[in-house]
Structures are given as C-alpha cells and as structure tokens.
C-alpha positions in Angstrom: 92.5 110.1 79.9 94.8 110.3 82.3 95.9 107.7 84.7 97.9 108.0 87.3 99.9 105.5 89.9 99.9 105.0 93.9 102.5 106.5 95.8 104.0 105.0 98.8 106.5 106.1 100.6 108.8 104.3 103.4 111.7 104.2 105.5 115.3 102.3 105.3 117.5 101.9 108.2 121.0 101.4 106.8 122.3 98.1 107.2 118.8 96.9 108.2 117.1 93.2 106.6 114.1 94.9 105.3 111.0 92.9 103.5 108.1 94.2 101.8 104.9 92.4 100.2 103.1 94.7 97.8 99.5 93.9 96.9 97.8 95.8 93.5 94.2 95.8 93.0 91.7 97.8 91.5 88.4 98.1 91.4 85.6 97.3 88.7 82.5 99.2 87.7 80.1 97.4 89.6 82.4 98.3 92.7 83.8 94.9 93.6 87.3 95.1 94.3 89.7 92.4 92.1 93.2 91.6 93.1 96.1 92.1 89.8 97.0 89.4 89.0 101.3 89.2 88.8 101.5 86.0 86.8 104.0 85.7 84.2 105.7 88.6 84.4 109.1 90.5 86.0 109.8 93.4 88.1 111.9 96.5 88.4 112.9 99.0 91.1 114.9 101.3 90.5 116.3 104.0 92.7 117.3 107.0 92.5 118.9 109.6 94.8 116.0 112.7 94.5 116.7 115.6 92.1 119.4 113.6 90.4 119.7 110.8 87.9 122.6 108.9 90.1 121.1 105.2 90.8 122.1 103.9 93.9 120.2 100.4 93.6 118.2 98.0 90.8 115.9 95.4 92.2 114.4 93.3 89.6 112.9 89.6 89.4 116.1 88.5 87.6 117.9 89.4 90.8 115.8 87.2 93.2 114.9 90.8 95.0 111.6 91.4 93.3 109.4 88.0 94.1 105.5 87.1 92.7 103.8 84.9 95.0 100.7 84.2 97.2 100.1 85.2 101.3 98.4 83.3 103.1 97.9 83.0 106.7 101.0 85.5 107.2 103.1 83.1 105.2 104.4 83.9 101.9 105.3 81.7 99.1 107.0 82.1 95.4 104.6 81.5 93.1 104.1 82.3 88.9 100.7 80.9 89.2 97.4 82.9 90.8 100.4 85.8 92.0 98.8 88.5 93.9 101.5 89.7 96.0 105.0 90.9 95.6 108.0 90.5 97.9 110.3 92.7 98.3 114.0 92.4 99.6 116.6 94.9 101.0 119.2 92.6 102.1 121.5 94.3 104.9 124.7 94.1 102.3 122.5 96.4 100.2 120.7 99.0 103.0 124.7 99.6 104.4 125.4 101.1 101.6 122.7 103.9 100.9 124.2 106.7 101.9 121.8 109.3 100.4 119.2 110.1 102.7 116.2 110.8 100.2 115.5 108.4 97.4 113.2 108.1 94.8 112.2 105.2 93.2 109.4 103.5 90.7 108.0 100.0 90.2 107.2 98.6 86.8 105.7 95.3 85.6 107.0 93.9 82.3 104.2 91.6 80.8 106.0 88.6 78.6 105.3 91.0 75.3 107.6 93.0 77.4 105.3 95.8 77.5 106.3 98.0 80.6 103.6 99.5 83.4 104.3 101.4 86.3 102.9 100.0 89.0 103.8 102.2 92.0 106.5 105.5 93.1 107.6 106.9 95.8 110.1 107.9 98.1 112.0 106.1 100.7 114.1 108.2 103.4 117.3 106.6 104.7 117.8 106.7 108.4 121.2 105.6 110.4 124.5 107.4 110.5 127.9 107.0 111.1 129.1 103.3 109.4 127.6 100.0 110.1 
C-alpha cells in the first residue's frame, strides 16, 4: 500500500507577519469525516530552497513556531489537550530574510515514541524584492 500526503502550496512576502492554522483529518469507512487529533506531540518544518539541499529555515514546536491548539469562533488557543489545529508562525525577522524565491518544504508529526509522520509538503514562492 501506498499512502501518500496533501500538498499545499502558498505564498511569503518577505518581511511580512505571516500566520497559518493547519487542520488534518481524514475520513473513516463509514464516510464520516474525523478530525487528527495533535495531542501530545511536536512539529517540524523544514525548508528547503528547491532542487537543493541548502535549508533556509526550521520551524518546530520547541521553537514556539509550530503551535497545537483549538479554533473556535475565529479565535485560536494553545492547547495539548483535544488539539485539532496547528498554528503556524513566519515572524517578519524570519520572512526578511528568504531570499530564494521557490521553497520546498515538509511537515512531520513526532508522536512521544518519537515515531515520525509526514503530515503535509509543499511549496511556498517568495515574493518582494529589493531589501526590507
């Protein structure tokens, strides 16, 4: 069997604040659709400029950049308990200095047994020129 991951793709502007909130879910046999559950566990992004192996950022739960938690009503909050979303964070300090235009990058979960899955790739394009 072989299983394969979403892709998403999106766009930077450098030196731009940019937040995410990721959602996983999947869906059972009988058709009903069940929210993953991100309880317990960390994150990492890494990211890549395409066609190379030169990383140009790391975002992980460790970093405060990679957050589990719950949206509701439009309002995020951090939580390790009933986590079904995951924030996201490009501070502007970070964005000002991707300079490569096209970026890879993949998403994995690391379960406490430390037990990596890849939750989602992609690519994000860089837009902005000249210095900010």
């Amino acid at each position: 069997m072989n299983c394969s991951y979403p892709i998403y793709d999106f766009c930077l502007w450098r030196g731009e604040d940019k937040e995410l909130f990721l959602s996983f879910s999947y869906t059972e046999q009988d058709g009903t659709t069940t929210s993953m559950k991100l309880d317990n566990c960390r994150f990492e992004m890494l990211l890549t400029v395409q066609n190379s192996q030169k990383v140009v950022d790391s975002l992980t739960s460790e970093s405060g950049r990679l957050v589990p938690g719950i949206l509701e009503d439009g309002v995020f909050s951090a939580s390790d308990i009933n986590a079904t979303v995951l924030q996201v964070l490009f501070p502007h300090e970070t964005t000002a200095q991707l300079w490569a235009v096209n970026i890879v990058y993949e998403l994995f979960k690391i379960d406490p047994a430390d037990k990596r899955e890849m939750l989602l790739a992609g690519t994000i394009d860089v837009h902005g020129g000249g210095y900010v």
